[in-house]
C-alpha positions as a Markdown table, in Angstrom:
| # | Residue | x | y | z |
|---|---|---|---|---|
| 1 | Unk | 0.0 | 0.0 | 0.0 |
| 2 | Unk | 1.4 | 3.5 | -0.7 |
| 3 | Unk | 0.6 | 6.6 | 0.8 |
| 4 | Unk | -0.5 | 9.0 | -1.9 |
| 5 | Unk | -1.0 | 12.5 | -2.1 |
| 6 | Unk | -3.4 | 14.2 | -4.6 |
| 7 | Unk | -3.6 | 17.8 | -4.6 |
| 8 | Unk | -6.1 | 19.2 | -6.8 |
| 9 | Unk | -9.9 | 18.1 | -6.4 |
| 10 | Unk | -11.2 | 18.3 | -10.0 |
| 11 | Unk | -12.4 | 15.6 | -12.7 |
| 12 | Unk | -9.0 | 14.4 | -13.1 |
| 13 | Unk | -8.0 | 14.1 | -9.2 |
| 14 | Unk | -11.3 | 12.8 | -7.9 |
| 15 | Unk | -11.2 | 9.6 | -10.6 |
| 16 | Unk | -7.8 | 9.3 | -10.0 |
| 17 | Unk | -8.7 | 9.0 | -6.1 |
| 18 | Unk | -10.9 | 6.8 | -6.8 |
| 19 | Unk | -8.9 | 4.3 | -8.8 |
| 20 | Unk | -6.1 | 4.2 | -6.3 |
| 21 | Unk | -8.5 | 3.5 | -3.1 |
| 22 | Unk | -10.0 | 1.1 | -4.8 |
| 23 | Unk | -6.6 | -0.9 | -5.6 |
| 24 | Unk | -6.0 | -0.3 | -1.1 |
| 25 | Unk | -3.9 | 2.9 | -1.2 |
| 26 | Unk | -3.9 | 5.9 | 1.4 |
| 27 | Unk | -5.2 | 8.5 | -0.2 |
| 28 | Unk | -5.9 | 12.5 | 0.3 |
| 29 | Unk | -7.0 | 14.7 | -1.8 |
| 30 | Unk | -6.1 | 18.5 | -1.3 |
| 31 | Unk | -8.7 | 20.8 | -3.2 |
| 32 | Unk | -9.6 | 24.9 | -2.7 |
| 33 | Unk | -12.2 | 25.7 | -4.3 |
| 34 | Unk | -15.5 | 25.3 | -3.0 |
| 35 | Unk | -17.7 | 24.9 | -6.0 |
| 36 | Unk | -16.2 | 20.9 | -6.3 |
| 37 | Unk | -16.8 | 19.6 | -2.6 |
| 38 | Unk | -20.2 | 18.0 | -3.8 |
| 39 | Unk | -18.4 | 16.0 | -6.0 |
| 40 | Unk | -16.2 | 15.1 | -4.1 |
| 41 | Unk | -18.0 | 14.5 | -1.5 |
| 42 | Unk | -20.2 | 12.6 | -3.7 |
| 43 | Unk | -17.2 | 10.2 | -4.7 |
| 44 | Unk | -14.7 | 10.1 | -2.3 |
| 45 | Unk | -15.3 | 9.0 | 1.2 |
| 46 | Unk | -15.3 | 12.3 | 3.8 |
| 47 | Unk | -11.7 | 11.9 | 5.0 |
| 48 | Unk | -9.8 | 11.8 | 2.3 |
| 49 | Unk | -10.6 | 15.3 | 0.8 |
| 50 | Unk | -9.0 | 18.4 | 2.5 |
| 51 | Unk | -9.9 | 22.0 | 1.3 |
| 52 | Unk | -7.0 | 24.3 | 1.4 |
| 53 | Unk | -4.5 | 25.8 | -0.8 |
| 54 | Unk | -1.7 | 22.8 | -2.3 |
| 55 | Unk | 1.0 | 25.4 | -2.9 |
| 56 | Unk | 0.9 | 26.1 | 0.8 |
| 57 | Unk | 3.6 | 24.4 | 2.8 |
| 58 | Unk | 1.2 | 24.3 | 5.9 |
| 59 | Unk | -1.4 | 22.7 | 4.3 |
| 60 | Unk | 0.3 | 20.0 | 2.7 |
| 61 | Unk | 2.1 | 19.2 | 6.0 |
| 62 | Unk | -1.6 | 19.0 | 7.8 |
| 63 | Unk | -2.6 | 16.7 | 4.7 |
| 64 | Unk | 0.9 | 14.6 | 5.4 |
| 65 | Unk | 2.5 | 15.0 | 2.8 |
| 66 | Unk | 6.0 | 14.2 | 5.2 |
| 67 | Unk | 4.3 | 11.1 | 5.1 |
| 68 | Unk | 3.5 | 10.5 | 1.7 |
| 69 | Unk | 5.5 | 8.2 | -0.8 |
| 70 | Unk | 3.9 | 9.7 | -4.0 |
| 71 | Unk | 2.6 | 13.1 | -4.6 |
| 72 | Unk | 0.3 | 13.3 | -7.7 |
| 73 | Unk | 0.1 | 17.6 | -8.7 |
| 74 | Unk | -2.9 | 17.4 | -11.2 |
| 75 | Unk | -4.7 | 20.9 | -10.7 |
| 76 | Unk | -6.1 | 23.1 | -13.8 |
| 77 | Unk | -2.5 | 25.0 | -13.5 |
| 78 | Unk | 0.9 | 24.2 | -14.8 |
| 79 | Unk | 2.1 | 26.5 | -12.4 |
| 80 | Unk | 0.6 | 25.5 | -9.5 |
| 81 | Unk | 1.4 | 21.9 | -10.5 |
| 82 | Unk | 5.3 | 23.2 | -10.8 |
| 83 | Unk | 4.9 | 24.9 | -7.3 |
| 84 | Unk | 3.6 | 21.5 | -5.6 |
| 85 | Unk | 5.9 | 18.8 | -6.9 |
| 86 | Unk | 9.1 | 21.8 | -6.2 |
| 87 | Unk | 8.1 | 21.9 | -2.6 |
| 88 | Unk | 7.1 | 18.1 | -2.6 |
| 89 | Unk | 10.8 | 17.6 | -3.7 |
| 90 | Unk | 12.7 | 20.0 | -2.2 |
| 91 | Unk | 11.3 | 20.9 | 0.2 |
| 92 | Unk | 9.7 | 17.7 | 2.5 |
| 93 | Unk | 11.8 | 15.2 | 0.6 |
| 94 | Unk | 8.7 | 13.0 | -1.1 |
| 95 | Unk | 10.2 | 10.1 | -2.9 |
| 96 | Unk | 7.8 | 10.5 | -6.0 |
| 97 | Unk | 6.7 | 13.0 | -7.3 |
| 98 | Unk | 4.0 | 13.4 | -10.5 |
| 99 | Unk | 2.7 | 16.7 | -12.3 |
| 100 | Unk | -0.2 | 16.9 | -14.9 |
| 101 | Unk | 1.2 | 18.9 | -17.7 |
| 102 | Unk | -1.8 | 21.4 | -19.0 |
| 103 | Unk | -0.4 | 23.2 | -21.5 |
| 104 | Unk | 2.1 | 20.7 | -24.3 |
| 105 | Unk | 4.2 | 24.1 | -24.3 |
| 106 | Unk | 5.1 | 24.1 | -20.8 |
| 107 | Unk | 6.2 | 20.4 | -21.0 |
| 108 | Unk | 9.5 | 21.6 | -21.1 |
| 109 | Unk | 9.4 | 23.0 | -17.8 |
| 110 | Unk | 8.6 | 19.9 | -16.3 |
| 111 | Unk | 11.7 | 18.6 | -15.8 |
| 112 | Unk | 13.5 | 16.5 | -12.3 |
| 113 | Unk | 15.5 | 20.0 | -11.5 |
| 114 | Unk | 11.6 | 21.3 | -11.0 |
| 115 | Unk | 10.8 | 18.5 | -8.6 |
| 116 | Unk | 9.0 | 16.4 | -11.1 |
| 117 | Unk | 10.0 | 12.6 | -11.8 |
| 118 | Unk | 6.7 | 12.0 | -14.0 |
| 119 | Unk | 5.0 | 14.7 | -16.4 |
| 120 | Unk | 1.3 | 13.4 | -17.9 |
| 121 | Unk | 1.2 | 15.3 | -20.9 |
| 122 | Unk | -1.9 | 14.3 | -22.2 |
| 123 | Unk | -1.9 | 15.9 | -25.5 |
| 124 | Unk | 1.7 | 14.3 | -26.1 |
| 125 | Unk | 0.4 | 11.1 | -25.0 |
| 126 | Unk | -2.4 | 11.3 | -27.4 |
| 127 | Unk | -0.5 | 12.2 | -30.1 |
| 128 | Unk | 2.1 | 9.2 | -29.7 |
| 129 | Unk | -0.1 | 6.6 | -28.7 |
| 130 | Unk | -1.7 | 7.6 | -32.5 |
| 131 | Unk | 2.0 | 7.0 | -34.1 |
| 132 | Unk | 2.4 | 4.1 | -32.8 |
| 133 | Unk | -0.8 | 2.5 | -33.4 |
| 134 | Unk | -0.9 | 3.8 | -37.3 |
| 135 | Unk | 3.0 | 2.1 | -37.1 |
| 136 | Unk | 2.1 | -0.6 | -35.3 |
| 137 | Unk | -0.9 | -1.8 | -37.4 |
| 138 | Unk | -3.1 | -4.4 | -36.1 |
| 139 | Unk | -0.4 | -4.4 | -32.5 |
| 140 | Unk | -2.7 | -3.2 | -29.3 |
| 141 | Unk | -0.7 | -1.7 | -26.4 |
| 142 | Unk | -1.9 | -2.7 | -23.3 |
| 143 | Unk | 0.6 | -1.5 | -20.9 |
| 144 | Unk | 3.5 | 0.2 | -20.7 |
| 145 | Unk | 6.5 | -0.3 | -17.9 |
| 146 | Unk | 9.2 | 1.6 | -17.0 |
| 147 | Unk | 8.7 | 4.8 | -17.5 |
| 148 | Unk | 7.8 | 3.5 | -21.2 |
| 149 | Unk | 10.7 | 1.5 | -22.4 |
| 150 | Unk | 8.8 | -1.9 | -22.4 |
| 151 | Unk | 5.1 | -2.1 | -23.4 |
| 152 | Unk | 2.9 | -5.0 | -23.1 |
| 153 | Unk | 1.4 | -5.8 | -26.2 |
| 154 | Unk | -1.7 | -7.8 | -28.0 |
| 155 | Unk | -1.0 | -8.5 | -31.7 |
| 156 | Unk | -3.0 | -11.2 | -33.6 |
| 157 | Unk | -1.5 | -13.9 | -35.4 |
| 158 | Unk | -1.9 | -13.0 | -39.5 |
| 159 | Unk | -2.5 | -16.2 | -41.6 |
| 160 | Unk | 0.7 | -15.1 | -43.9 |
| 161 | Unk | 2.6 | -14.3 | -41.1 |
| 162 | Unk | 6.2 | -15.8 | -40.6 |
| 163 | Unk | 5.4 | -17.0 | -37.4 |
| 164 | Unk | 2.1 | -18.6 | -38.2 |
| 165 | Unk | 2.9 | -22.8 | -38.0 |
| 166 | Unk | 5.8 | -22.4 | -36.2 |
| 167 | Unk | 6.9 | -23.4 | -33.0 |
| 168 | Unk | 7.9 | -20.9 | -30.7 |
| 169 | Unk | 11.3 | -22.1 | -30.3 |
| 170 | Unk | 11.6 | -21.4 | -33.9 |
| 171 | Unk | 10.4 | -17.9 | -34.5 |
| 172 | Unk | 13.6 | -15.2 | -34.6 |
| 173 | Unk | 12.1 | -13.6 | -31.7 |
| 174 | Unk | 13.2 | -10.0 | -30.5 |
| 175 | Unk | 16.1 | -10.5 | -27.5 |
| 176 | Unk | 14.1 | -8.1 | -25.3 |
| 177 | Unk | 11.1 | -9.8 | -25.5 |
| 178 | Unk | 9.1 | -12.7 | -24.6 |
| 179 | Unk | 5.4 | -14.4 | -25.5 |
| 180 | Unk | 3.9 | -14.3 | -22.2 |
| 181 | Unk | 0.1 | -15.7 | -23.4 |
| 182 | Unk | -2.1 | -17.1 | -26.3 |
| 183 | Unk | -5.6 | -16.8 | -27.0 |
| 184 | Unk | -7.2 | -19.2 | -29.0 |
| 185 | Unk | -10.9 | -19.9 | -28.9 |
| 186 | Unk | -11.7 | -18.8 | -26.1 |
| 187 | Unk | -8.7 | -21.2 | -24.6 |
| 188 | Unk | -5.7 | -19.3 | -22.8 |
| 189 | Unk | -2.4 | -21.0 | -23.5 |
| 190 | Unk | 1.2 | -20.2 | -21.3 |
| 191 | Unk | 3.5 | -20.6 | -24.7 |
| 192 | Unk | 6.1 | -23.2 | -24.4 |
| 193 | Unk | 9.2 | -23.7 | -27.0 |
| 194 | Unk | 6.9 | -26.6 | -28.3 |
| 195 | Unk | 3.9 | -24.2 | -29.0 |
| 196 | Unk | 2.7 | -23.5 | -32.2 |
| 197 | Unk | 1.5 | -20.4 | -33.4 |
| 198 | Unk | -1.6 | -20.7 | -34.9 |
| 199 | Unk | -3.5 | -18.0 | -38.0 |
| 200 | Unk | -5.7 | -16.1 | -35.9 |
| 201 | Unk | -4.2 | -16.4 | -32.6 |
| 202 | Unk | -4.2 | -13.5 | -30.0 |
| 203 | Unk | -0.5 | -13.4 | -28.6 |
| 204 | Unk | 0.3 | -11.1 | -25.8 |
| 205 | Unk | 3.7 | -10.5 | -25.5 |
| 206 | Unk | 6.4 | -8.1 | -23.4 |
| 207 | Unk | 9.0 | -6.2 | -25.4 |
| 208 | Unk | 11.1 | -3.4 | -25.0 |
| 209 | Unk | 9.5 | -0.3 | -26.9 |
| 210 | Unk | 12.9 | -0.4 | -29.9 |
| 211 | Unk | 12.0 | -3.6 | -30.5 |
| 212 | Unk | 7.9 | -3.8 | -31.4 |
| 213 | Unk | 8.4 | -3.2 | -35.0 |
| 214 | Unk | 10.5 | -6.3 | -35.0 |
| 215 | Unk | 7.7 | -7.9 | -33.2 |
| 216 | Unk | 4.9 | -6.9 | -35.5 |
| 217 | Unk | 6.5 | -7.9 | -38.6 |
| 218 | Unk | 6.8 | -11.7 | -37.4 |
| 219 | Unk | 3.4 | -11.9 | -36.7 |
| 220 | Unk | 1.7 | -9.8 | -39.5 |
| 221 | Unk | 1.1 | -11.0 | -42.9 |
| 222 | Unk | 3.8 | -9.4 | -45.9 |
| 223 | Unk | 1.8 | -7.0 | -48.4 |
């Protein structure tokens, strides 16, 4: 269980609350303005929210944030967002520290020497997650792992693909990367050297992020 910090109370912090407490973290959730208490208190349970100001040092200490092993900065305000995880970092020594990014042209400002280890830049998010699924073709990612470098990914089996009626054992698989499941009719399979890939399989597979167009081309058909 860790300890987590939210400051800022809107659409973005309360779900985020929410998903966290229901997975058995601590949460609290430091919000100012009045007008989103009733959803908040609608959503989150009365003692995790805590009205007060996040860029002020004595309300984060009275929300325990010496305590807290992550702080999550996702107000409305890049600035305020920058203000939080700086005094997060710097200033009561929070081992993690994560800022929402508002504005894509103050990513840059978002950077460890401001006190943030993780910037959400949504639009930048959006706009690479669109790459690399129009790169990718039919490749789904699922998940991705630290801080990005390995995703975990669902690609289906194409009929012409190299890798379709082939052992496992055969297929010139990626170094940094490894079949971790098959779908097949409904039947999940734990892939063995001895397993062979079948057209229309669903494989799942973990890979480092340099390697999925290596990946993808074993397992789609050739045009």
């Amino acid at each position: 269980m860790k300890r987590v910090l939210v400051v800022g109370g809107g659409k973005v912090g309360t779900y985020l609350a929410s998903l966290l407490l229901a997975d058995g973290h601590s949460v609290t959730v430091i919000e100012g303005r009045s007008e989103e208490f009733p959803r908040l208190q609608q959503n989150l349970p009365a003692e995790v929210h805590v009205q007060g100001n996040g860029t002020d040092p004595l309300v984060l200490e009275a929300a325990g944030i010496r305590q807290a092993d992550v702080v999550a900065a996702v107000s409305r305000a890049d600035e305020t967002n920058l203000v939080i995880t700086n005094l997060a970092r710097f200033e009561f020594n929070v081992p993690r520290t994560i800022a929402r990014v508002n504005n894509p042209k103050n990513a840059w400002l978002f950077t460890p020497e401001m006190g943030v280890d993780v910037a959400l830049n949504q639009a930048d998010l959006m706009a690479h997650l669109i790459a690399e699924e129009m790169s990718l073709g039919d490749m789904m990612t699922l998940l991705k792992l630290r801080r990005g470098q390995y995703s975990i990914v669902e690609n289906r089996v194409d009929p012409r693909a190299v890798a379709s009626g082939k052992p496992v054992r055969e297929l010139d698989l990626p170094r940094e990367c490894v079949l971790t499941a098959i779908f097949r009719g409904g039947e999940l399979i734990i892939p063995r050297g001895e397993t062979i890939l079948q057209p229309d399989d669903e494989v799942l597979a973990l890979v480092h992020i340099s390697q999925l167009d290596r990946l993808a081309s074993l397992l789609r058909g050739s045009k």
